[in-house]
N, CA, C and O atoms as a GROMACS GRO file, in nm:
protein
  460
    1UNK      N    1   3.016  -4.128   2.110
    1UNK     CA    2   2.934  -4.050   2.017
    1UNK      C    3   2.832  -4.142   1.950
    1UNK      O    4   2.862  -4.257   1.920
    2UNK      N    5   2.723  -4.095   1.930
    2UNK     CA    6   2.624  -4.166   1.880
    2UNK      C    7   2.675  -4.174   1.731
    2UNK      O    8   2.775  -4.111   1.695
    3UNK      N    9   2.586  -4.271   1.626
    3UNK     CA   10   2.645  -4.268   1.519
    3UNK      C   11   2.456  -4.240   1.449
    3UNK      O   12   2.371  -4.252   1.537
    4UNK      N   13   2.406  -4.210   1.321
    4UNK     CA   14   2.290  -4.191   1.271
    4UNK      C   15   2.203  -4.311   1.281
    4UNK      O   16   2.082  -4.309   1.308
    5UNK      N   17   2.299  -4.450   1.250
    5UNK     CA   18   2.193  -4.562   1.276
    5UNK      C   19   2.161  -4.606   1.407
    5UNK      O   20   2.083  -4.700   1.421
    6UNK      N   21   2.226  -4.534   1.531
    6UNK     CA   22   2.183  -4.578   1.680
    6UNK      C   23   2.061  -4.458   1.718
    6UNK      O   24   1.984  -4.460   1.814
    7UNK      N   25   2.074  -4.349   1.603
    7UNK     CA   26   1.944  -4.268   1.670
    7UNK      C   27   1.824  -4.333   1.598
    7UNK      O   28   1.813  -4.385   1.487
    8UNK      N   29   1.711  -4.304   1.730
    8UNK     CA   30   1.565  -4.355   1.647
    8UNK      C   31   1.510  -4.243   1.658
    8UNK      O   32   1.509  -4.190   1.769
    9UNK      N   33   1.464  -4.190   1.568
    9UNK     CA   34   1.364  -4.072   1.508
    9UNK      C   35   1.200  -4.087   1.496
    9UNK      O   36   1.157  -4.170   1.417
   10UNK      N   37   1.116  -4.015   1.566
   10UNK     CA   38   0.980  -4.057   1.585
   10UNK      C   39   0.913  -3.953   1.405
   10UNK      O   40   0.912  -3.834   1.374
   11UNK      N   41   0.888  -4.025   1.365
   11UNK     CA   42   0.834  -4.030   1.220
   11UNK      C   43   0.708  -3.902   1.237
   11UNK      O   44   0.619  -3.910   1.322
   12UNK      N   45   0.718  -3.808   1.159
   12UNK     CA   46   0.631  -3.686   1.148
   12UNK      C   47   0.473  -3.780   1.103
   12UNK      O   48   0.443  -3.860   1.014
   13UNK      N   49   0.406  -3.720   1.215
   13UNK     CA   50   0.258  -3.780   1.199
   13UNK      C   51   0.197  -3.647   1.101
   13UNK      O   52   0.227  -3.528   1.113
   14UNK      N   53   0.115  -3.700   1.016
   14UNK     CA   54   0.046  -3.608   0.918
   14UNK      C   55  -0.104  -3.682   0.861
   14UNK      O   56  -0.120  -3.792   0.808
   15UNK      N   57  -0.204  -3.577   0.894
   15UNK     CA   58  -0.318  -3.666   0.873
   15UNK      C   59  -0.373  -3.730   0.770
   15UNK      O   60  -0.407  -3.637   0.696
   16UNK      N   61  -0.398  -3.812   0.728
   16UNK     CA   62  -0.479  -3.862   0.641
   16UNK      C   63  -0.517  -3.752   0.517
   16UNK      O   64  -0.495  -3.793   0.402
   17UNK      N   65  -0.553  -3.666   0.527
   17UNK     CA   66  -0.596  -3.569   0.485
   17UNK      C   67  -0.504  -3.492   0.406
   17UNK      O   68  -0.543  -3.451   0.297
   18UNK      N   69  -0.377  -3.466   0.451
   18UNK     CA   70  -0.265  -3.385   0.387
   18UNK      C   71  -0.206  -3.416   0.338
   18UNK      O   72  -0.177  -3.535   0.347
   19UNK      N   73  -0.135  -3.320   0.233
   19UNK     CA   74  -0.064  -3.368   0.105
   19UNK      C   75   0.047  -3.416   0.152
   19UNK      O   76   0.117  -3.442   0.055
   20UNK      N   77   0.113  -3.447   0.271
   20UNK     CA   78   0.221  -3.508   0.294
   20UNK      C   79   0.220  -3.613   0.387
   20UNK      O   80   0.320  -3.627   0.458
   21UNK      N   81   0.073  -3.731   0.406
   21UNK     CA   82   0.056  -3.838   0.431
   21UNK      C   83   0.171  -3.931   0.399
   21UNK      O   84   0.238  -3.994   0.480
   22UNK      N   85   0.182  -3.930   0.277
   22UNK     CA   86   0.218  -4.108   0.203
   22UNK      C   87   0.405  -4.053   0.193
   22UNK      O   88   0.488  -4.141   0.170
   23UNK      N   89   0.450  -3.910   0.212
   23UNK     CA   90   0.611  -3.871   0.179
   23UNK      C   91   0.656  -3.941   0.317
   23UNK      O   92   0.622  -3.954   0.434
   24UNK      N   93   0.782  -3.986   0.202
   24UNK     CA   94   0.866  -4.037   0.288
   24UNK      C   95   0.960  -3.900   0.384
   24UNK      O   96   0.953  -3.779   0.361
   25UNK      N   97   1.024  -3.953   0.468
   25UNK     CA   98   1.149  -3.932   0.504
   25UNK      C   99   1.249  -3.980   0.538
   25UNK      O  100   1.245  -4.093   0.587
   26UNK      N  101   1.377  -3.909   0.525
   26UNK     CA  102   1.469  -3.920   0.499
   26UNK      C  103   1.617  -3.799   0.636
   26UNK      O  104   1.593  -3.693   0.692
   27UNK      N  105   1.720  -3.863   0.639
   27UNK     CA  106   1.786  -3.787   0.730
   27UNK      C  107   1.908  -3.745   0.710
   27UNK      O  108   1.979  -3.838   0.672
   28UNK      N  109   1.970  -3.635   0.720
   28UNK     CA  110   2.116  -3.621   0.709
   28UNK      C  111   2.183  -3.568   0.823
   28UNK      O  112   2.119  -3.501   0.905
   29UNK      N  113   2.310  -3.590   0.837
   29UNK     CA  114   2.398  -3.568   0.957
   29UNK      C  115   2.471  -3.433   0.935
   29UNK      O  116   2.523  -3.430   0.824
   30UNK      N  117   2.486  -3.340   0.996
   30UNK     CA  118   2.524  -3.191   0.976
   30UNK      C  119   2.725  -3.248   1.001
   30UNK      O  120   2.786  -3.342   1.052
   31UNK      N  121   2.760  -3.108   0.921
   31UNK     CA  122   2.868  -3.160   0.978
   31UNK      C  123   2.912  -3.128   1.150
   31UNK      O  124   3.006  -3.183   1.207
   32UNK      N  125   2.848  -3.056   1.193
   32UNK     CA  126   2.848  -3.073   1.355
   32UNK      C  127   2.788  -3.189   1.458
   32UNK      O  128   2.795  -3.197   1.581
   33UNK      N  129   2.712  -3.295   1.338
   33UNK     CA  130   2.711  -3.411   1.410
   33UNK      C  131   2.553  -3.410   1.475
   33UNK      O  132   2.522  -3.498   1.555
   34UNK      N  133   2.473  -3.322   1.442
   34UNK     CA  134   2.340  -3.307   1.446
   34UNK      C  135   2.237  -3.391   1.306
   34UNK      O  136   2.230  -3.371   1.185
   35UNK      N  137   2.180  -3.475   1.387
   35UNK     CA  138   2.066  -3.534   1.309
   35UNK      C  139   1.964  -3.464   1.244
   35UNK      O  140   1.898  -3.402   1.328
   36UNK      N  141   1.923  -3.450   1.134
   36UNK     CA  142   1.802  -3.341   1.042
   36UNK      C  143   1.702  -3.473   0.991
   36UNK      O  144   1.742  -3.563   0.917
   37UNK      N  145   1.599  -3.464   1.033
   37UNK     CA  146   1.472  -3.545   0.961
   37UNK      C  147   1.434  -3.433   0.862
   37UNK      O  148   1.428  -3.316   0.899
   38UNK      N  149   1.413  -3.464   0.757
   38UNK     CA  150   1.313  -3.365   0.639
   38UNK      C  151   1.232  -3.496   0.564
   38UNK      O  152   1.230  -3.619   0.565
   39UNK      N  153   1.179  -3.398   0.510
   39UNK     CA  154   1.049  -3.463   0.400
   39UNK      C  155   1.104  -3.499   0.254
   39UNK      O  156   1.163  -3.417   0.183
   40UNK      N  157   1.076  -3.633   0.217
   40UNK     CA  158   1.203  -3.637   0.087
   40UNK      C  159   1.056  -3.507   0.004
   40UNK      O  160   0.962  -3.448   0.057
   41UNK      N  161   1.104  -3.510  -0.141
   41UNK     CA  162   1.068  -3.404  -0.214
   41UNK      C  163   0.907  -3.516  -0.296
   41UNK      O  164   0.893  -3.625  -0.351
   42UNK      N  165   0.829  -3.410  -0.259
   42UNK     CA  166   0.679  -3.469  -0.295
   42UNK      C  167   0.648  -3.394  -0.445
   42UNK      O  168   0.634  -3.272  -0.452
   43UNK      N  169   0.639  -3.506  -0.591
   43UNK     CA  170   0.623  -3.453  -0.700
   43UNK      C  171   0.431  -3.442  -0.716
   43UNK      O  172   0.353  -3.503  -0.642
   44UNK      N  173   0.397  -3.367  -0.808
   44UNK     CA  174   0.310  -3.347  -0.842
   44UNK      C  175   0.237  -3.448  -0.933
   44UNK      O  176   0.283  -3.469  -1.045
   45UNK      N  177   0.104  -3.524  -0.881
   45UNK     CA  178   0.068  -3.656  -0.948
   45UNK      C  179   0.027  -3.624  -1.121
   45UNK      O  180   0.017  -3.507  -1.155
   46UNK      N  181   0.007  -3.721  -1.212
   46UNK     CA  182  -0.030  -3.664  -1.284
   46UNK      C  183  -0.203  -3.636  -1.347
   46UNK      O  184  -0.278  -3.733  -1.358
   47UNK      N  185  -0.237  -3.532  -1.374
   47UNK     CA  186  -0.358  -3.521  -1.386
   47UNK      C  187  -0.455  -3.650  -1.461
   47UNK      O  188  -0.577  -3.666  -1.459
   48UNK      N  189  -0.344  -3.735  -1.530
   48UNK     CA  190  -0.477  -3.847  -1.552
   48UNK      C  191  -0.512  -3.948  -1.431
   48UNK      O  192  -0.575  -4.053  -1.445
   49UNK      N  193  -0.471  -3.910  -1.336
   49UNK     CA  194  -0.484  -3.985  -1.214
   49UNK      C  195  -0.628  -3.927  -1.141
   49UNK      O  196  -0.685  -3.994  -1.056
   50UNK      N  197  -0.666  -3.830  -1.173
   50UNK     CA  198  -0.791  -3.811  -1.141
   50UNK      C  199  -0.941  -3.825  -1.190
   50UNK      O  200  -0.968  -3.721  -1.250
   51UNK      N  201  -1.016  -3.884  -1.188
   51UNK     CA  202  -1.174  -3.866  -1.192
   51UNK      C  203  -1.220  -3.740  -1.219
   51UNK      O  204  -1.237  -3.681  -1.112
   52UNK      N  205  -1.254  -3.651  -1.341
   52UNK     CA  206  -1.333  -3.533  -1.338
   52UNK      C  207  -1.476  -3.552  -1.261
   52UNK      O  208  -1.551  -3.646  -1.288
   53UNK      N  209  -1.508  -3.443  -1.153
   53UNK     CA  210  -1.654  -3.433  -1.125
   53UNK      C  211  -1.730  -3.324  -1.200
   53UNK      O  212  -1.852  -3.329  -1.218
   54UNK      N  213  -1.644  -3.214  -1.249
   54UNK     CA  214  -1.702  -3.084  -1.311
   54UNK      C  215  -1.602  -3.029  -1.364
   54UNK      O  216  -1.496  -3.090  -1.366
   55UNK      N  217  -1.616  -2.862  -1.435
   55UNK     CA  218  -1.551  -2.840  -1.435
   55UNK      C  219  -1.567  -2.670  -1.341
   55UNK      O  220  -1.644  -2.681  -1.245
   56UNK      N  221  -1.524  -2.566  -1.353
   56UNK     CA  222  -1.528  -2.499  -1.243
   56UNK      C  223  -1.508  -2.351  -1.342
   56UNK      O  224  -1.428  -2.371  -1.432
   57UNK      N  225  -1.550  -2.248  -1.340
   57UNK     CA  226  -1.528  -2.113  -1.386
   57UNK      C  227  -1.474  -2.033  -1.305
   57UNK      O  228  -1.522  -2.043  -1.192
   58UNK      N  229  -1.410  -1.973  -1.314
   58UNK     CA  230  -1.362  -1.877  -1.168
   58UNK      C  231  -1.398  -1.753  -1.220
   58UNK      O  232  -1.392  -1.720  -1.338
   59UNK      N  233  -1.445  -1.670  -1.101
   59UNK     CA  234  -1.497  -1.519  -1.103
   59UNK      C  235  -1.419  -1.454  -1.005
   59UNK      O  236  -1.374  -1.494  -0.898
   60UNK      N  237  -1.415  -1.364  -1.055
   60UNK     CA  238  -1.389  -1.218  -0.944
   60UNK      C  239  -1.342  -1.247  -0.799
   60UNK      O  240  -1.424  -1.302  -0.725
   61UNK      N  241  -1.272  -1.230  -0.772
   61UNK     CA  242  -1.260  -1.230  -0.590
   61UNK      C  243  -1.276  -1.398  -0.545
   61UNK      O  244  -1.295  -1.432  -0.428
   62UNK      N  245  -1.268  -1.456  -0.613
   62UNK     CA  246  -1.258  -1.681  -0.571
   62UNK      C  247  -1.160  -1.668  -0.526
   62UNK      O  248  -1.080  -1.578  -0.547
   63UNK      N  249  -1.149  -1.760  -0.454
   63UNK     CA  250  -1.031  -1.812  -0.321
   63UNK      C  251  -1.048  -1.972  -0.357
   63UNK      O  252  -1.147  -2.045  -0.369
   64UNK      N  253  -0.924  -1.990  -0.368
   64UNK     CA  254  -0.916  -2.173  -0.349
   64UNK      C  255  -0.948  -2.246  -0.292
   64UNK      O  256  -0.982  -2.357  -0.333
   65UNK      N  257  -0.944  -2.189  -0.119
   65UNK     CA  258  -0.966  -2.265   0.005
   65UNK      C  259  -1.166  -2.256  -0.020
   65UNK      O  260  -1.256  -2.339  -0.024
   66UNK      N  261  -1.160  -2.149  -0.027
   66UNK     CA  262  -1.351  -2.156  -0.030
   66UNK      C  263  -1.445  -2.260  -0.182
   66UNK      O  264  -1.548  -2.327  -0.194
   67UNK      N  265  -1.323  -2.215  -0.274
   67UNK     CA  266  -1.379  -2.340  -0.417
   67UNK      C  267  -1.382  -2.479  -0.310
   67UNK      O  268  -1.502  -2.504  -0.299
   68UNK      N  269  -1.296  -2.593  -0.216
   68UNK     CA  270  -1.239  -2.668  -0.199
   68UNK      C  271  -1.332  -2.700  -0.059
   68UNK      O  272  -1.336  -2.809  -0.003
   69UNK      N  273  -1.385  -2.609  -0.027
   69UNK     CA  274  -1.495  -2.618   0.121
   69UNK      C  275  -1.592  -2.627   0.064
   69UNK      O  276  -1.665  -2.710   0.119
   70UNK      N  277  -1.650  -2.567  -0.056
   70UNK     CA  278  -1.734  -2.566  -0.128
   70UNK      C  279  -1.816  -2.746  -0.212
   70UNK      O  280  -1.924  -2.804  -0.216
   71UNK      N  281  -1.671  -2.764  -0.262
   71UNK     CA  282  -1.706  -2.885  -0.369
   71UNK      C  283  -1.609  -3.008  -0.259
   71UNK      O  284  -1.672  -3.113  -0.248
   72UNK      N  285  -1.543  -3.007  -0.221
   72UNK     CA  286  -1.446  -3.078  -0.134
   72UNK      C  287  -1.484  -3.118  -0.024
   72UNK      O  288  -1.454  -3.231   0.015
   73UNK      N  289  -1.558  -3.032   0.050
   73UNK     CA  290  -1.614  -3.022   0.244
   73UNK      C  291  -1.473  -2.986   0.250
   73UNK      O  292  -1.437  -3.086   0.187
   74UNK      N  293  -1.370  -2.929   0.272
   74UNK     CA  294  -1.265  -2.890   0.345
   74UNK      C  295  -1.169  -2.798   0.274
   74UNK      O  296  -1.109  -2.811   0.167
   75UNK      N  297  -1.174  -2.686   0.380
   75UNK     CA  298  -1.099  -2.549   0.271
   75UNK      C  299  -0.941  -2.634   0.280
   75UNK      O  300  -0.858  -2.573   0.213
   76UNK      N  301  -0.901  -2.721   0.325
   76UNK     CA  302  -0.746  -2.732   0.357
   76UNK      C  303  -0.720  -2.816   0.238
   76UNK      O  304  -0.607  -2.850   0.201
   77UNK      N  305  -0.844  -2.851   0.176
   77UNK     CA  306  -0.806  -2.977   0.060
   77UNK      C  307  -0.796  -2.915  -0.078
   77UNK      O  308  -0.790  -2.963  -0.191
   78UNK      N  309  -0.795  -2.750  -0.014
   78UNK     CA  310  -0.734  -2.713  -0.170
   78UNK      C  311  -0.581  -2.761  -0.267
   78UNK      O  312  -0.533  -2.743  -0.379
   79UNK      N  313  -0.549  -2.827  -0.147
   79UNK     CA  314  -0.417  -2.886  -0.245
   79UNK      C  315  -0.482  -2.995  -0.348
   79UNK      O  316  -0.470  -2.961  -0.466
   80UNK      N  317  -0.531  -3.086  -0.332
   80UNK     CA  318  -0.615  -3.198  -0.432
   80UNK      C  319  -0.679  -3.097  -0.556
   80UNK      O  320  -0.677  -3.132  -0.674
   81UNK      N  321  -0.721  -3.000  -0.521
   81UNK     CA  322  -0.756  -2.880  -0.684
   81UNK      C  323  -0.624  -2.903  -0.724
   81UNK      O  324  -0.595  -2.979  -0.817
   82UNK      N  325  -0.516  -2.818  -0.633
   82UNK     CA  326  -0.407  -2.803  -0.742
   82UNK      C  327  -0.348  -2.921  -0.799
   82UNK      O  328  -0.291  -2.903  -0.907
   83UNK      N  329  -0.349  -3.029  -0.756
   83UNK     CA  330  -0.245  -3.153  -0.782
   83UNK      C  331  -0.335  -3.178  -0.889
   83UNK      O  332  -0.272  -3.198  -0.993
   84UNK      N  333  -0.536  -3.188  -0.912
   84UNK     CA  334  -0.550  -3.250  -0.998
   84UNK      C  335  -0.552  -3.126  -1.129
   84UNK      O  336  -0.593  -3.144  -1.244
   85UNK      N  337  -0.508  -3.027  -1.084
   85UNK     CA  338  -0.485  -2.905  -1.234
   85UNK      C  339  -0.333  -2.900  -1.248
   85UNK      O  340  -0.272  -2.817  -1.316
   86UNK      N  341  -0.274  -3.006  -1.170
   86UNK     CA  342  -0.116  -2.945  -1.230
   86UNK      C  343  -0.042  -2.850  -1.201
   86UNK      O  344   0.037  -2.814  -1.288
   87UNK      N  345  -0.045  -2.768  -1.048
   87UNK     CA  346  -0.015  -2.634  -1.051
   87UNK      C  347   0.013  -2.655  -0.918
   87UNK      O  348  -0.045  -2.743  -0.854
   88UNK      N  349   0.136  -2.551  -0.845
   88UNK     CA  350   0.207  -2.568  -0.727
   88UNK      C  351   0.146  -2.454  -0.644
   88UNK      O  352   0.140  -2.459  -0.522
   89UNK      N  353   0.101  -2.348  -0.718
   89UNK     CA  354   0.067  -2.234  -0.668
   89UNK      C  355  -0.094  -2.193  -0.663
   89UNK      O  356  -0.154  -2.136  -0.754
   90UNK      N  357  -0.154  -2.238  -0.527
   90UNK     CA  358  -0.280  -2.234  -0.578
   90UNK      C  359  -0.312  -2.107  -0.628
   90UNK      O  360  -0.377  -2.102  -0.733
   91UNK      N  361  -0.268  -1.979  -0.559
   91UNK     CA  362  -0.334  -1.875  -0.623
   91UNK      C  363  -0.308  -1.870  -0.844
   91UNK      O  364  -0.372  -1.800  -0.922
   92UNK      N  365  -0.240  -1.932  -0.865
   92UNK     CA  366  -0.234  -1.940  -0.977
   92UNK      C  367  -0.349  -1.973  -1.030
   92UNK      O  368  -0.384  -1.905  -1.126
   93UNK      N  369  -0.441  -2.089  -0.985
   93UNK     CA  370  -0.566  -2.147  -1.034
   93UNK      C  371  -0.690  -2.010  -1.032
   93UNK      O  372  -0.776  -2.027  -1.118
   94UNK      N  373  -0.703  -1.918  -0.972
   94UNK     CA  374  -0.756  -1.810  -0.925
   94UNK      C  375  -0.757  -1.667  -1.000
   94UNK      O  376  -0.839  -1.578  -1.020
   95UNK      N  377  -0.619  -1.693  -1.029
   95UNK     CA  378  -0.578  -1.511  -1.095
   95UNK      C  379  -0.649  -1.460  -1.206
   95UNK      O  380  -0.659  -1.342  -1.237
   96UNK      N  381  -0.694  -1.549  -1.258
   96UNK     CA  382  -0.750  -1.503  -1.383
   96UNK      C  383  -0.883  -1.545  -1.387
   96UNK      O  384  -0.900  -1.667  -1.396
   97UNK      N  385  -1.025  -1.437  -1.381
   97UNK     CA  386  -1.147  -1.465  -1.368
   97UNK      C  387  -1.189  -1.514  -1.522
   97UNK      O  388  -1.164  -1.449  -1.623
   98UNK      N  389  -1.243  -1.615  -1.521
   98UNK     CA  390  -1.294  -1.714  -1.664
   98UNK      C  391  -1.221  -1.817  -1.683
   98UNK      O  392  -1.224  -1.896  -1.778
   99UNK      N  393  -1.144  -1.815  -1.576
   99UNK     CA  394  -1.045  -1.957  -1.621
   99UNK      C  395  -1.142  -2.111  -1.571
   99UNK      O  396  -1.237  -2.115  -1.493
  100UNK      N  397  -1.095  -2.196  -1.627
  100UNK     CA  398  -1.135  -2.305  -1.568
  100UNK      C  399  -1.070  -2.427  -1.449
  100UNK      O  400  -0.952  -2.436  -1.480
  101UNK      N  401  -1.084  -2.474  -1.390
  101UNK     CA  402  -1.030  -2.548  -1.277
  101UNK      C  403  -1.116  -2.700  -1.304
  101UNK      O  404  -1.229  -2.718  -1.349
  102UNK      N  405  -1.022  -2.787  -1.260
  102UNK     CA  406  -1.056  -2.917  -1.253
  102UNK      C  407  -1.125  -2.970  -1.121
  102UNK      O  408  -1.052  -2.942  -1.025
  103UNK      N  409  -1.229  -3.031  -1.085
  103UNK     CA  410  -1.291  -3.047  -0.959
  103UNK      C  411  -1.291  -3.189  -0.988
  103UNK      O  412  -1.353  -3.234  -1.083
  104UNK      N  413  -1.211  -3.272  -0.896
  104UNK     CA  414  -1.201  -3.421  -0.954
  104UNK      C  415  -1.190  -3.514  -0.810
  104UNK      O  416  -1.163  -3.453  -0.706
  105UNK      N  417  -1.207  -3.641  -0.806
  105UNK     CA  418  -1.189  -3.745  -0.655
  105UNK      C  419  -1.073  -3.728  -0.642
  105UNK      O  420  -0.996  -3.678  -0.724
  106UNK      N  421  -1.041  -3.783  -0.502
  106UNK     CA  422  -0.910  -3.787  -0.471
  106UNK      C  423  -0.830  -3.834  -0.595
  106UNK      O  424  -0.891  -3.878  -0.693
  107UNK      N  425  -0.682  -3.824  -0.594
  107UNK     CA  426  -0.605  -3.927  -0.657
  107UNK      C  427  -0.654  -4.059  -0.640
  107UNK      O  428  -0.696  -4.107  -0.535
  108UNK      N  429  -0.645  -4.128  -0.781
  108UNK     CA  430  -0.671  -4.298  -0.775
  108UNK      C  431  -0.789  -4.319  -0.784
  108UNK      O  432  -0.822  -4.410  -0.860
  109UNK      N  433  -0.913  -4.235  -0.701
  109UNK     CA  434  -1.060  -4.283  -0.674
  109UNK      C  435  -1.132  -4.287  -0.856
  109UNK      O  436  -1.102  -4.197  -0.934
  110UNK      N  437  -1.197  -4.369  -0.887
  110UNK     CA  438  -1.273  -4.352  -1.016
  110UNK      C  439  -1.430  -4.328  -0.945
  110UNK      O  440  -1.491  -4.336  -0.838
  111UNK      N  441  -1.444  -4.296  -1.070
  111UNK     CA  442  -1.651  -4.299  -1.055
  111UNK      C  443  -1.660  -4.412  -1.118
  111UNK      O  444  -1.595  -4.484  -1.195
  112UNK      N  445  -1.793  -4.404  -1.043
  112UNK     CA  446  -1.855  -4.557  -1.049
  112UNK      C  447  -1.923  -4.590  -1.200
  112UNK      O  448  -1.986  -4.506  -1.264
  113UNK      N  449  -1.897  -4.733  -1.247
  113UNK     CA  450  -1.974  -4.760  -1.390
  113UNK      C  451  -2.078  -4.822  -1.351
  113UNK      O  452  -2.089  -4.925  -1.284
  114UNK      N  453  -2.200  -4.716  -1.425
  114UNK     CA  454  -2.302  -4.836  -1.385
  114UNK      C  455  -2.357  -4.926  -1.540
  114UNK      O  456  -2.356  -4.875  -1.652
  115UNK      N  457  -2.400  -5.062  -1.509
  115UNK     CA  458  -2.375  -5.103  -1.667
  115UNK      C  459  -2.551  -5.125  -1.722
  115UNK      O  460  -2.575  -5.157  -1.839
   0.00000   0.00000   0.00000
């Protein structure tokens, strides 16, 4: 019988781009002796980790993915809205027309000082 440290597991490729680049993983053994790769648990960064570029009003009928194609180039990078507003659920950022949204650089990136 194999034991968990003689199996080698080919590591979930995830692009550059997605919120689950930098998560680790992690493995557990069933009790039937089956190997499980999962994603350990990815927390939410905290909003002073971002660079404000604007801030954002939402109207009537906004979609996240189109705010995020819009100010972002890529509807898929609506997760970076939510991580830099704090919120798991993008439609949450949305539901309510007049709200405001954070439009900020990646995590980590600053704007530039000019002196």
């Amino acid at each position: 019988m194999t034991t968990p440290s003689q199996v080698t597991l080919a590591q979930p490729q995830f692009a550059v781009t997605s919120r689950y680049y930098s998560t680790a993983t992690a493995t557990v053994v069933t009790p039937q002796g089956k190997t499980v790769v999962y994603l350990k648990r990815r927390f939410l960064p905290s909003p002073d980790n971002f660079a404000l570029l604007q801030i954002y009003t939402v109207t009537q009928g906004d979609r996240l993915d189109n705010i995020a194609n819009k100010y972002l180039g890529d509807p898929l990078s609506f997760w970076r809205i939510c991580d830099a507003n704090n919120v798991m659920s993008p439609d949450e950022l949305t539901e309510t027309p007049g709200s405001q949204i954070r439009i900020t650089l990646p995590e980590g990136f600053a704007l530039p000082s000019y002196a």
